[in-house]
VOVO-663660 format. One record per residue (C-alpha): residue in one letter; x, y, z. Coordinates in steps of 0.001 Angstrom, whole numbers, padded with zeros to 6 digits, always signed. Layout:
aXYZ/...
//
This chain:
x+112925+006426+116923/x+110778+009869+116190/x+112124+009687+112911/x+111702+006123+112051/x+107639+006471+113186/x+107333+009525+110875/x+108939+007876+108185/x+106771+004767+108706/x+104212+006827+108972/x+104402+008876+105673/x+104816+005328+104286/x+101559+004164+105446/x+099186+004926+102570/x+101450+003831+099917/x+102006+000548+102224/x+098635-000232+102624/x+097648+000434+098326/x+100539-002100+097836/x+098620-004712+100065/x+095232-003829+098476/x+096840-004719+094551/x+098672-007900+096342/x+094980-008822+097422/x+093401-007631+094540/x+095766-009599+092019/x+094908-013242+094432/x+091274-012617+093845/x+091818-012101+090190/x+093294-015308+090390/x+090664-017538+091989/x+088025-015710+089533/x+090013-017294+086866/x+089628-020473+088712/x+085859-020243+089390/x+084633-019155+086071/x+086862-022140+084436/x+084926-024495+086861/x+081939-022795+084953/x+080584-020334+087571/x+078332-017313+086394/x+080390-014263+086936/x+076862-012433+087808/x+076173-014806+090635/x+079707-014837+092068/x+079605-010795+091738/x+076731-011025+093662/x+077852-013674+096532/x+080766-011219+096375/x+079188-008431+097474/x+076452-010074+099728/x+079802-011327+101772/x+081209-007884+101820/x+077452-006689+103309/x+077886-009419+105574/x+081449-008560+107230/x+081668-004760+107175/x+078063-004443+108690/x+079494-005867+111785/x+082881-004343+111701/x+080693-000829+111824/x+078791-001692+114198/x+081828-002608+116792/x+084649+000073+115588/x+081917+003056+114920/x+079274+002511+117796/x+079626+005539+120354/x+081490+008085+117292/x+079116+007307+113734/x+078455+010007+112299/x+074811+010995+111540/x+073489+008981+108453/x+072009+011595+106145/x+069608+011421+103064/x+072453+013093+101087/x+075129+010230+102405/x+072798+006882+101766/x+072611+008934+097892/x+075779+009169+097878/x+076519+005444+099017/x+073786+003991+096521/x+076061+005526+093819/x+079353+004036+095646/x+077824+000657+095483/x+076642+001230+091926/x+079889+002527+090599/x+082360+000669+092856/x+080694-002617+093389/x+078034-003616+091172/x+078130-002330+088251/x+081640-002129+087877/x+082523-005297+088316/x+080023-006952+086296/x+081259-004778+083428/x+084721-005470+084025/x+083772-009268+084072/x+081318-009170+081320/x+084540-007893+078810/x+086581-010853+079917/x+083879-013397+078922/x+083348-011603+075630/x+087057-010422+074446/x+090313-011567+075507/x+091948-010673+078738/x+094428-009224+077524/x+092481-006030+076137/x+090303-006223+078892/x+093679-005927+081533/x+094814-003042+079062/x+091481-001076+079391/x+091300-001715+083380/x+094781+000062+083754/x+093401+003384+081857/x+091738+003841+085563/x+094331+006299+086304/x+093903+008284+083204/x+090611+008801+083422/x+090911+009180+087232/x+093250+012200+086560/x+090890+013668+084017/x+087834+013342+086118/x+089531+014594+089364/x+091156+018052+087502/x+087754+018176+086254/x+086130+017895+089761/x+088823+020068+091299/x+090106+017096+092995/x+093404+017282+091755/x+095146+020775+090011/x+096973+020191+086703/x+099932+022783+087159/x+102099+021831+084399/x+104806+024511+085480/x+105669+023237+088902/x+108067+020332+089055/x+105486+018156+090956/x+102697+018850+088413/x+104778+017575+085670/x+105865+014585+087629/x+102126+013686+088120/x+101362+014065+084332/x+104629+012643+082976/x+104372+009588+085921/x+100891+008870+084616/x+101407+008718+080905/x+104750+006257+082066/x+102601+003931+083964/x+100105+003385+081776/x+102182+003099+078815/x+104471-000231+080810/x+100780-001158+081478/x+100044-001487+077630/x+103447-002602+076598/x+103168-005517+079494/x+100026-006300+078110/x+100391-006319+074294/x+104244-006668+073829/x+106199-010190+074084/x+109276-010203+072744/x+112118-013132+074079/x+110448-015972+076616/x+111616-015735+079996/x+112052-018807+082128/x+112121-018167+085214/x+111274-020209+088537/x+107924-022581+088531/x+105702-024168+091713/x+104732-026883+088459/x+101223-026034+089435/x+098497-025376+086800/x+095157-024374+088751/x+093744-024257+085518/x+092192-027532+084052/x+090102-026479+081226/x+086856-027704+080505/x+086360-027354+077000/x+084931-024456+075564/x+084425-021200+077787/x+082032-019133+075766/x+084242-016334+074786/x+083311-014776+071688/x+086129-013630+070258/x+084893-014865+066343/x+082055-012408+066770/x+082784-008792+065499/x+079425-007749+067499/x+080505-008979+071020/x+083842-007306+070291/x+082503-003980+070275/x+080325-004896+073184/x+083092-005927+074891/x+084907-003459+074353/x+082170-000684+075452/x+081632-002885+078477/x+085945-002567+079260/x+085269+001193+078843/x+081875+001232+080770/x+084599-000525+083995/x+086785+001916+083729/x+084769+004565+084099/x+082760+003272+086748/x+085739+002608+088913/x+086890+006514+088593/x+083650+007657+088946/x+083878+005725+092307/x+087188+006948+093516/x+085756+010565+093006/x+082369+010020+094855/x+084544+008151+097222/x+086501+011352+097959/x+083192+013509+098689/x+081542+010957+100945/x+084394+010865+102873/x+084888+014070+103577/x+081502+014090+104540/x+080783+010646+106333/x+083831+010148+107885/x+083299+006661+109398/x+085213+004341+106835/x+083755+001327+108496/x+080010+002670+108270/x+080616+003930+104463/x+082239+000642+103249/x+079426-001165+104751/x+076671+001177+103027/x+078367+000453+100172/x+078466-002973+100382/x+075193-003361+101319/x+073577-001048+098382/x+075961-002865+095485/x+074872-006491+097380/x+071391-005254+096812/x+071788-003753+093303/x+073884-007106+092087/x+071822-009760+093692/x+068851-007804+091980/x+070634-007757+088685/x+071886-011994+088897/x+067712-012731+089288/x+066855-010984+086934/x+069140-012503+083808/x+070588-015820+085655/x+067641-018358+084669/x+069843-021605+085995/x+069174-021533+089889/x+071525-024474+090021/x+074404-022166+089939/x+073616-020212+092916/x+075132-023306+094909/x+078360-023310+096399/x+078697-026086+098077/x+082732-026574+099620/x+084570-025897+096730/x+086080-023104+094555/x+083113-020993+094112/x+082542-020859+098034/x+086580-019678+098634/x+086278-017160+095633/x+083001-015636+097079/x+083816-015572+100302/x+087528-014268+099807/x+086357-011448+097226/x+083627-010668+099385/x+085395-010491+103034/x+088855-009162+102208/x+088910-007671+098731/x+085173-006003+098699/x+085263-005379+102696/x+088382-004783+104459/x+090370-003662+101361/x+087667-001327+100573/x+087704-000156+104268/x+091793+000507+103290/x+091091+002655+100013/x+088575+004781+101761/x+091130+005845+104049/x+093910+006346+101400/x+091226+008451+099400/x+090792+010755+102335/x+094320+011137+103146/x+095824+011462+099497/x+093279+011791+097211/x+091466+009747+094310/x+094586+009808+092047/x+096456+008574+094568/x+094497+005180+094848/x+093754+004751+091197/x+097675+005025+090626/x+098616+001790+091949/x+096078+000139+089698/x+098732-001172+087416/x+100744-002750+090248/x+098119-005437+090052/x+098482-006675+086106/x+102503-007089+087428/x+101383-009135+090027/x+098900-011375+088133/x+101441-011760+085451/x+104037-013256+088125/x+101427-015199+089768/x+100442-016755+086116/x+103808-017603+085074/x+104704-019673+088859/x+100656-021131+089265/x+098822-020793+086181/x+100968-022073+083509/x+101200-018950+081503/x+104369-017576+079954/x+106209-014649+080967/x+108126-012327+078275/x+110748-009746+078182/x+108100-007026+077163/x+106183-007702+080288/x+109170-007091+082113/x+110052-003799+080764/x+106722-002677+081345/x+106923-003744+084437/x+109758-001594+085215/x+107809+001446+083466/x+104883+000960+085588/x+106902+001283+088825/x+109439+004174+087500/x+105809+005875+086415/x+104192+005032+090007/x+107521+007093+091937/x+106996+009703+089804/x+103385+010265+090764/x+104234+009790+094792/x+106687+011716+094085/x+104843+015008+092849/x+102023+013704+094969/x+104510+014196+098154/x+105861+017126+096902/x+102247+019062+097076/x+101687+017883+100219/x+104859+019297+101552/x+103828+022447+100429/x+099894+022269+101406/x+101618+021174+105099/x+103840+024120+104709/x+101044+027041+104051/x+098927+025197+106857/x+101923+025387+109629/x+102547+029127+108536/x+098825+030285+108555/x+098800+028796+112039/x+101743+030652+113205/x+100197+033635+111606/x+097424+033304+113115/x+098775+032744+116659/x+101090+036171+115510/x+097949+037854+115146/x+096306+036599+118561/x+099257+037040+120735/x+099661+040837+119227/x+096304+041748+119695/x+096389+040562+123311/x+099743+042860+123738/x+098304+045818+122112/x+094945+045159+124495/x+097221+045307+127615/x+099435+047733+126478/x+096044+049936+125735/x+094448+049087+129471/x+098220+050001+131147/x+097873+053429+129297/x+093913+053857+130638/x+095245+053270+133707/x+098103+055308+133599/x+096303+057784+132321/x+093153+057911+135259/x+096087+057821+137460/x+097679+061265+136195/x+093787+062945+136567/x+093557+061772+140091/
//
């Protein structure tokens, strides 16, 4: 049973980042739902994060009453940036390059998050790129796997695959959406706006990272988070929304996407990543990324209608041979950073224990010693 809890145990993170994509992936696919039925992917961004205020606040306030650590000048900086980079920001970038390329490119830019991730946490000093250890080499060569399935699952086809169906289409389109796509102008901006999302979302991961280490309540930091992006979005949707009529949700789709997105994706999920950040690190988290375009693509072929192909299956298979590699060299460091801790320790307790013998050993002499002169 001891060994079944620590291997449970060691599978915990990884566990929980496989929930967060499986989360991540349904919310991706009521947004597709909402913004068909013609909601403003500002305002739901917004109702998104005001939710997220709305349901961590509490949770901090129960979990994190008698043990919250003191709230600093430096930590509400650091969380105004979290909310900026992780929330609002972010995901009105991400959002704004669906509406003005295809989703395709925009799904293929998303999953460079672990790319740039690695780049920005070797530059940080987050992560260590030691190409001439076996682990180092798995992290570099596991990245570069994963995102290349990522592109080939986005951009290559190949043979149709028919495969099992619900027969449900959630999608009833309403005419024209407003994507741009004839317009070489909002291509570029689209584009820039793709890149702008994936950069915000490292950036977050490796703010994440130092706020954690230094606020260690993951309840109270997901809820200043929350509560700075629900401020910085809301702020944002007044100023360029002019239509107040679609700040209504009334019981339909837009009311289930905001409040879903908002409670579990942008609260408790965020509340898991924070703790997966602390324990493994920002590349960790950003790794599993990709997991979520497999996910959507599955869910799209049963429920949305779309077609699956043989290419997205291959890179399918890439992304996950590309994801062991990285836990793999991932777990492989922390063996060895759990190996110099343990012997430090016993060094230390080598060097306490001897210095106690040698102070006895030097009082039995003194004593000896007095003893003889008497």
């Amino acid at each position: 049973m001891t060994d079944i809890g620590k291997v449970v145990q060691g599978l915990k993170p990884a566990l929980l980042m496989l929930m967060v994509q499986i989360f991540f992936a349904s919310v991706n696919v009521l947004y597709k739902v909402a913004i068909n039925d013609g909601m403003s992917v500002r305002i739901v961004t917004a109702y998104r994060l005001i939710f997220a205020a709305a349901s961590t606040i509490p949770l901090a306030l129960i979990f994190e009453r008698k043990n919250r650590p003191k709230l600093t000048w430096r930590v509400i900086f650091m969380s105004f940036f979290c909310g900026l980079f992780g929330g609002s920001l972010f995901q009105n970038l991400y959002f704004e390059s669906l509406a003005l390329i295809s989703a395709t490119f925009a799904s293929a830019v998303y999953n460079l998050i672990p790319a740039v991730t690695f780049i920005l946490a070797v530059s940080c000093g987050f992560e260590k790129l030691n190409l001439q250890t076996a682990a180092g080499k798995a992290k570099m060569l596991g990245t570069i796997t994963g995102i290349g399935g990522a592109m080939m699952l986005t951009f290559l086809k190949g043979v149709e695959i028919n495969i099992w169906t619900f027969h449900i289409n959630l999608l009833h389109k309403k005419g024209h959406t407003g994507t741009l796509n004839g317009d070489s102008g909002s291509k570029i901006l689209g584009i820039f706006c793709g890149l702008g999302s994936c950069f915000c979302f490292a950036l977050w991961l490796i703010i994440q990272t130092k706020m954690s280490k230094e606020y260690t309540g993951h309840h109270s930091s997901t809820a200043l988070m929350s509560l700075m992006g629900a401020i910085q979005a809301t702020i944002f949707a007044l100023c360029v929304e002019k239509d107040w009529s679609q700040w209504r949700l009334g019981w339909s789709i837009r009311l289930l996407t905001a409040a879903y997105s908002g409670i579990v994706a942008s609260g408790v999920m965020v509340v898991v990543i924070a703790w997966c950040v602390r324990k493994r690190g920002p590349l960790y988290a950003s790794i599993f990324n990709p997991l979520m375009l497999v996910l959507v693509a599955i869910a799209g072929s049963l429920m949305l209608d779309e077609n699956l192909y043989l290419g997205s299956v291959i890179g399918a298979v890439l992304i996950v041979i590309g994801l062991y590699m990285v836990l793999w060299g991932k777990s492989e460091e922390m063996k060895k950073v759990t190996h110099i801790e343990i012997t430090q320790e016993f060094q230390e307790i080598e060097v306490v224990v001897a210095s106690k013998v040698d102070g006895e050993e030097e009082r039995q002499d003194n004593k000896n010693n007095g003893k003889v002169y008497n």
